[in-house]
C-alpha positions as CSV (number, residue, x, y, z in Angstrom):
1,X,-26.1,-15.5,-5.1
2,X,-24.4,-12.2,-5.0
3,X,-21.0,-11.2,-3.5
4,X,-21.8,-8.9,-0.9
5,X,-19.3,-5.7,-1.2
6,X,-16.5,-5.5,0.7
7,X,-16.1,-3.2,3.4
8,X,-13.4,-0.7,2.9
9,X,-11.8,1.6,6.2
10,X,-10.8,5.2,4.7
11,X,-8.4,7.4,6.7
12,X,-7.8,10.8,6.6
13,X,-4.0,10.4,6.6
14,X,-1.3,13.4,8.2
15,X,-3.8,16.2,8.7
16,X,-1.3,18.5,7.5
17,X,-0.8,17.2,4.5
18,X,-3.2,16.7,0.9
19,X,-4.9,13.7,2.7
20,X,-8.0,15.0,3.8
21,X,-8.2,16.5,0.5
22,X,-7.7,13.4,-1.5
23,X,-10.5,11.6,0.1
24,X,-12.7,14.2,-0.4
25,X,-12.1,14.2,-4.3
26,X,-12.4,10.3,-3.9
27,X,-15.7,10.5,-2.5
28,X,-17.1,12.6,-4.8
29,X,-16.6,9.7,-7.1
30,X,-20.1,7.9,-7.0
31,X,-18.3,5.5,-9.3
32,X,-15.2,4.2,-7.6
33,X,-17.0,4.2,-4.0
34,X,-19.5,1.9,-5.6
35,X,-17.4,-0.4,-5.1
36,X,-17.2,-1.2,-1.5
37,X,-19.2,-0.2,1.6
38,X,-16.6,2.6,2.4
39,X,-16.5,3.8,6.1
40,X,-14.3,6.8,6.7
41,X,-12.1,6.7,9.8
42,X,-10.8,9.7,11.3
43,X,-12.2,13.4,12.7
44,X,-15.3,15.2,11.8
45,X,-13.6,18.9,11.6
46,X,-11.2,17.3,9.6
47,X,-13.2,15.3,7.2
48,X,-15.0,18.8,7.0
49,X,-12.0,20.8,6.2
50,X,-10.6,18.3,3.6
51,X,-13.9,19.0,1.6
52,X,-13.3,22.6,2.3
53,X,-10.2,22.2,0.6
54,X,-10.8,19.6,-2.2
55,X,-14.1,22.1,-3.2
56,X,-16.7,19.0,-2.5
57,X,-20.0,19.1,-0.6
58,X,-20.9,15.5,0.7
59,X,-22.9,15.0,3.9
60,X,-21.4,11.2,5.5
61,X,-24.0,10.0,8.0
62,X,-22.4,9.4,11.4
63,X,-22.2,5.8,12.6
64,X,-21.0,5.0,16.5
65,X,-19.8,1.0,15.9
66,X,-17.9,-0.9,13.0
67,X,-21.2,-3.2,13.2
68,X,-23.5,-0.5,11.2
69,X,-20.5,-0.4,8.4
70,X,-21.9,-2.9,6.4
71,X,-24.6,-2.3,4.1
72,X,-24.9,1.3,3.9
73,X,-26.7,3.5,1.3
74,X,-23.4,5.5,0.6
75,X,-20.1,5.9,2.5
76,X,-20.4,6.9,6.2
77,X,-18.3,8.7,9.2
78,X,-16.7,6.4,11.7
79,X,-15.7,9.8,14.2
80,X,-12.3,9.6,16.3
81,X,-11.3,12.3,18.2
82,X,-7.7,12.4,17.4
83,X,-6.5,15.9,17.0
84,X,-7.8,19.6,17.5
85,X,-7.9,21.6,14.8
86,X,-5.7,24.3,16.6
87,X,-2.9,21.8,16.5
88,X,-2.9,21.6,12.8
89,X,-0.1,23.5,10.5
90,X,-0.7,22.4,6.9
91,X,2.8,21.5,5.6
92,X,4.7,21.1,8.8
93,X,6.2,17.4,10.4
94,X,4.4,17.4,14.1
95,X,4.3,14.8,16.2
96,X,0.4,15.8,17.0
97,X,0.3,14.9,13.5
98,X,2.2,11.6,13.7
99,X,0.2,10.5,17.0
100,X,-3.6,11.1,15.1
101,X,-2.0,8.9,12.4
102,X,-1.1,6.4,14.8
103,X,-4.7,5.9,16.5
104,X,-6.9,6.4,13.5
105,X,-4.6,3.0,11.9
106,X,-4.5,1.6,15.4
107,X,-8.6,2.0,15.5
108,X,-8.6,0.2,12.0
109,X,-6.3,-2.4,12.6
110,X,-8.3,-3.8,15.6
111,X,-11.6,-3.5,13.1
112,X,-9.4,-6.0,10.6
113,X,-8.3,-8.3,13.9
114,X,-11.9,-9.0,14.9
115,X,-13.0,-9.2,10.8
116,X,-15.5,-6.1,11.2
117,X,-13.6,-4.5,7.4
118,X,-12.5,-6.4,4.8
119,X,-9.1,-3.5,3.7
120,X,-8.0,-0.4,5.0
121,X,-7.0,2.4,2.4
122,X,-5.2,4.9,4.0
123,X,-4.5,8.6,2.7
124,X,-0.7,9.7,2.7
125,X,1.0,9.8,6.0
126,X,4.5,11.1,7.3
127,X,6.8,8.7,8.3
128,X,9.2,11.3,10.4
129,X,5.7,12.7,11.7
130,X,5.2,9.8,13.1
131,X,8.2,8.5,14.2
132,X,8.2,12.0,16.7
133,X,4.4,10.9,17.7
134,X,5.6,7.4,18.9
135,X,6.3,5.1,15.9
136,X,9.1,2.8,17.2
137,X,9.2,0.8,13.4
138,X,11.4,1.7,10.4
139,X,8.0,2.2,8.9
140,X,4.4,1.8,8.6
141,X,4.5,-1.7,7.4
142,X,6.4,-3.3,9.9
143,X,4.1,-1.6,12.5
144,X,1.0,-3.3,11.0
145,X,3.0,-6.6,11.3
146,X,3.1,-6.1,14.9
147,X,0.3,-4.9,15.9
148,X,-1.4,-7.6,13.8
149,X,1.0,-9.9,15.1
150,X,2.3,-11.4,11.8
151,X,5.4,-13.7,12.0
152,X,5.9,-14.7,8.7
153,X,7.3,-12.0,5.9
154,X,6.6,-8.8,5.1
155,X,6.7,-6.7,2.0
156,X,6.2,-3.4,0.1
157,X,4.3,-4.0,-3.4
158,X,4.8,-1.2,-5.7
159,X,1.8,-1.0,-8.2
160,X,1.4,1.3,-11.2
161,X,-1.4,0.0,-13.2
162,X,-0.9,-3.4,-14.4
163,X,2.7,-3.8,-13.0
164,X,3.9,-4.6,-9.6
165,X,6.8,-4.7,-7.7
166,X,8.2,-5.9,-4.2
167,X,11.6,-5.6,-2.6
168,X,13.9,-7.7,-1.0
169,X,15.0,-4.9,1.5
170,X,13.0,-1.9,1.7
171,X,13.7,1.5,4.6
172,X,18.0,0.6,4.9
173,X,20.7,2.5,3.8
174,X,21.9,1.8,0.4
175,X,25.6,0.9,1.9
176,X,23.6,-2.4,3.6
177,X,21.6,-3.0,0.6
178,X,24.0,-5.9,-0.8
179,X,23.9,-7.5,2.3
180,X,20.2,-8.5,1.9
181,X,20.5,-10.2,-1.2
182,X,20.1,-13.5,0.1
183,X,18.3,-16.7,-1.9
184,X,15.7,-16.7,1.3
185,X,14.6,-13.1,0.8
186,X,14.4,-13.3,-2.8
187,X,11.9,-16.4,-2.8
188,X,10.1,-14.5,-0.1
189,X,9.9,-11.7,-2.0
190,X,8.3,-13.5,-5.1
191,X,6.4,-15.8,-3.5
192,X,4.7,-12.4,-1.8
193,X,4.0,-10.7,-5.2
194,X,3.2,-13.9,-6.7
195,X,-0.1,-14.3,-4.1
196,X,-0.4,-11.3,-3.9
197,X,-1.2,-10.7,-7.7
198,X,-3.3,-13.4,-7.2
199,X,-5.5,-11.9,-5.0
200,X,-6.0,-8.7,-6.8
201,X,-6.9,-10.9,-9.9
202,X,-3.8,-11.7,-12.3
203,X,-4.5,-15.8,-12.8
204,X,-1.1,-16.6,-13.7
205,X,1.5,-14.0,-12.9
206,X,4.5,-13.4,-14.9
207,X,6.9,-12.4,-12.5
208,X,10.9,-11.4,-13.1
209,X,13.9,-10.7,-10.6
210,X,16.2,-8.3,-11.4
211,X,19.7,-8.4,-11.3
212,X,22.0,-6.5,-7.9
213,X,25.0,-5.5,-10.3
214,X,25.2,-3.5,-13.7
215,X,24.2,-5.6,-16.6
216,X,23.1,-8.7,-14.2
217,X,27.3,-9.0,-13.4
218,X,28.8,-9.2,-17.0
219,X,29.4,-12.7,-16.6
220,X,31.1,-12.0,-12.8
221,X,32.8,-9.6,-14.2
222,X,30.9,-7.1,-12.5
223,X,30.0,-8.8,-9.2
224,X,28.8,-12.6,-8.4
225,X,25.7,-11.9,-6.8
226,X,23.9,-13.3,-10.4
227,X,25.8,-16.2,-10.4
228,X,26.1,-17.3,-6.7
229,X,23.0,-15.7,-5.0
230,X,19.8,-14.6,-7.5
231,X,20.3,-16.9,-10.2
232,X,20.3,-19.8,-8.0
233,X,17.5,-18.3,-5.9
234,X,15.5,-18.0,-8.8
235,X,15.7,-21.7,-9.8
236,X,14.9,-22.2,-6.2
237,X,11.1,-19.9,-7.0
238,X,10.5,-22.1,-9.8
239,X,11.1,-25.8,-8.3
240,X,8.2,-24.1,-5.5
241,X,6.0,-22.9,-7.8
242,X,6.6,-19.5,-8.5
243,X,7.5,-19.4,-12.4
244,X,10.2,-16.3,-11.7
245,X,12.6,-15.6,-14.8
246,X,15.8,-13.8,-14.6
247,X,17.9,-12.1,-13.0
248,X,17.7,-9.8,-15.7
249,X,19.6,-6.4,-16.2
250,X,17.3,-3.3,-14.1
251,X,18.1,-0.8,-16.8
252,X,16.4,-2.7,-19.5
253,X,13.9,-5.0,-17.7
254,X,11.3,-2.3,-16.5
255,X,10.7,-1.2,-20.5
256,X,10.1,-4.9,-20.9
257,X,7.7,-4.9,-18.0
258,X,6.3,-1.6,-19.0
259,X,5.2,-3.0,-22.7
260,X,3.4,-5.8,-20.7
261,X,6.1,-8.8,-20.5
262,X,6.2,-8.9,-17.0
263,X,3.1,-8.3,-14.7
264,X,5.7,-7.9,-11.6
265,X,9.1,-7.7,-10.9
266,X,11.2,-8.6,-8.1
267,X,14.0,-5.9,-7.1
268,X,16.8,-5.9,-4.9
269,X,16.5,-2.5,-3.2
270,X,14.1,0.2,-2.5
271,X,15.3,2.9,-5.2
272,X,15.8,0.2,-8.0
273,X,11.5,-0.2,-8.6
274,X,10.6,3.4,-7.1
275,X,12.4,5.6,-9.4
276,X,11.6,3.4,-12.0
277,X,7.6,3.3,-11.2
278,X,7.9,7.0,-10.1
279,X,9.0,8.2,-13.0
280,X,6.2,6.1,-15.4
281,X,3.8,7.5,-13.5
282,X,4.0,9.4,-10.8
283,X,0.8,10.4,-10.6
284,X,-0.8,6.5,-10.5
285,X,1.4,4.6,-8.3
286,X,0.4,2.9,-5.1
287,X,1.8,1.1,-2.3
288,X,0.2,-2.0,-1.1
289,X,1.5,-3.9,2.1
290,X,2.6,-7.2,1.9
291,X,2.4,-10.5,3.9
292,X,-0.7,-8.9,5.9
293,X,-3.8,-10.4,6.9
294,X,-5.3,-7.8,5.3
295,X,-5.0,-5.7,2.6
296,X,-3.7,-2.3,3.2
297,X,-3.2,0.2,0.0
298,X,-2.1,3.6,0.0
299,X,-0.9,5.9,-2.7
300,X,2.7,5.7,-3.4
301,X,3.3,9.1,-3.4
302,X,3.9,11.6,0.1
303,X,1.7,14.3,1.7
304,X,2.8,17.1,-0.6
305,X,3.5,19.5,2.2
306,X,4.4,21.9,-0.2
307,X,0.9,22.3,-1.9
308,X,-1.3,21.2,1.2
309,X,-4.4,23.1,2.0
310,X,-4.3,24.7,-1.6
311,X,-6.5,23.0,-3.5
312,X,-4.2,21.5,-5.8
313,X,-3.8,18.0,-5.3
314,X,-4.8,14.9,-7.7
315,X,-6.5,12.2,-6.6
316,X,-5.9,9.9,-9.3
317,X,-3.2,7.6,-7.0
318,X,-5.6,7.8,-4.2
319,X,-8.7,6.2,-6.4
320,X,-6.1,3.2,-7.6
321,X,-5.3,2.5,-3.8
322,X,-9.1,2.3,-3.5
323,X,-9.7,0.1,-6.2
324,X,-6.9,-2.2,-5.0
325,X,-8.3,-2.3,-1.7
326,X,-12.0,-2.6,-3.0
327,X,-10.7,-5.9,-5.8
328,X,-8.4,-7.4,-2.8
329,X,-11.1,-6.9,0.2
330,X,-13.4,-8.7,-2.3
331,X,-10.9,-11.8,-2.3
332,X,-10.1,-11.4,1.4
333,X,-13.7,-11.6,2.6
334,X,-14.5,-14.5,0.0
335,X,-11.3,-16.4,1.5
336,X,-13.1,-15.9,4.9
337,X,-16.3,-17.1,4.3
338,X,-14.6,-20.2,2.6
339,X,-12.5,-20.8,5.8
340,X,-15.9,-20.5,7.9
341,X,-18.1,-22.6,5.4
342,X,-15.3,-25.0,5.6
């Protein structure tokens, strides 16, 4: 019997940033939209102007309900009136902006509650943007959480090809940073990227923690957290199932990772795996959200206010969030016809 494709929601992300543009280039890809039954979320005008932008001509037929998704010739137009095109100023934070985010996911979360899409890609959005619309979360994660009503934990993967990362801490100031570093976040933080790896297809993950201090502590020379938090906290992965290694040093372990020893790593703040991931490759990293019912995957990069409306933008992040989504929808909607089988 074959797998039916997943069903994939597209947004159009901040209108005034590369967004709109991206998925335009993405859609232009006959190849990667193959892969799912691809409904795109968001405003006529400004499915039209990303296209404008991005150069493309590709006609989406209109669709009223999430029920005529499924089974499509080729990717179609959800509309949602979210924002006039008079309100739009490419490259500036507005909370107009911010609020069209905020319904277009909103819209797309409740198609994930009731099962009607299998993942939601969405296009870059601005987190100050949306803050000023009406975001009351440190961040777009932790507003999925809610509004799906998760309980359990949540976490940023960081993806760049074959490696990913998660975090113990993620939005905080780096002066709080250390006080996360506790053996409960870091198994909950590996036992995330360990399923979650899973799900996207890596049978047995390989998966390392890094170390807080300089050179993992020098021996508690340099700071205990090694020896009295992470070290134990790993041994604590393993007796649960999650064959962790470490803590190793951070300034040697993502070369290790990068020449494929590690297929994801564990870090203990936000800056440790992004500058790391951003600076291997920019241009291909992707966020996915963790501890969701559903798999959510956006590129890792921002909205690029500074080249928005120009033309200029690369979609090549914006096609690996899609193929995450596409891969992990796939798993999601096979769990859930298991579940109801079963």
């Amino acid at each position: 019997m074959t797998q039916a494709r997943p069903c994939v929601a597209l947004t159009l992300g901040d209108p005034a940033g590369i967004g709109p543009e991206l998925v335009a280039r993405l859609l232009a890809d006959r190849e990667a939209v193959a892969q799912a039954d691809v409904v795109v979320v968001g405003d006529p005008w400004l499915w039209q102007e990303g296209q404008r932008v991005a150069g493309t001509r590709l006609a989406l037929p209109e669709i009223a309900a999430w029920d005529q998704a499924r089974g499509q010739a080729g990717p179609v137009l959800l509309p949602l009136e979210s924002i006039q095109r008079e309100a739009v100023e490419y490259g500036r934070v507005d909370a107009a902006c911010g609020a069209s985010v905020l319904k277009v996911l909103a819209h797309c979360l409740d198609a994930a509650r009731d099962g009607r899409i299998d993942a939601i890609c969405f296009a870059p959005l601005n987190k100050l943007a949306m803050k000023q619309g009406g975001l009351r979360h440190e961040d777009e994660l932790h507003f999925f959480a809610e509004y799906l009503a998760v309980r359990g934990d949540v976490c940023e993967f960081n993806t760049l090809g074959q490696l990913w990362t998660s975090r113990i801490s993620s939005h905080v100031p780096l002066s709080e940073a250390a006080s996360f570093v506790t053996p409960e976040r870091i198994l909950s933080a590996t036992r995330l990227i360990h399923d979650a790896l899973g799900a996207a297809g890596v049978a047995t993950p390989r998966i390392a923690v890094a170390a807080l201090t300089p050179h993992a502590g020098e021996g508690g020379t340099c700071g205990r957290e090694e020896i009295d938090i992470i070290a134990p906290a790993v041994k604590a992965c393993q007796d649960a199932g999650y064959p962790a290694q470490g803590p190793f040093p951070a300034d040697t372990l993502f070369r290790r990772a990068r020449d494929g020893e590690f297929d994801g790593i564990v870090t203990m703040y936000h800056d440790q795996g992004q500058i790391a991931l951003k600076l291997l490759g920019f241009e291909r990293g992707v966020t996915v959200q963790g501890g969701l019912p559903i798999p959510i995957t956006t590129p890792a990069h921002g909205t690029a206010f500074d080249i928005a409306g120009q033309g200029k933008a690369s979609a090549e992040a914006m096609r690996h969030a899609f193929a995450i989504a596409c891969r992990m929808g796939a798993h999601h909607a096979r769990q859930r016809g298991a579940n109801v089988a079963g």
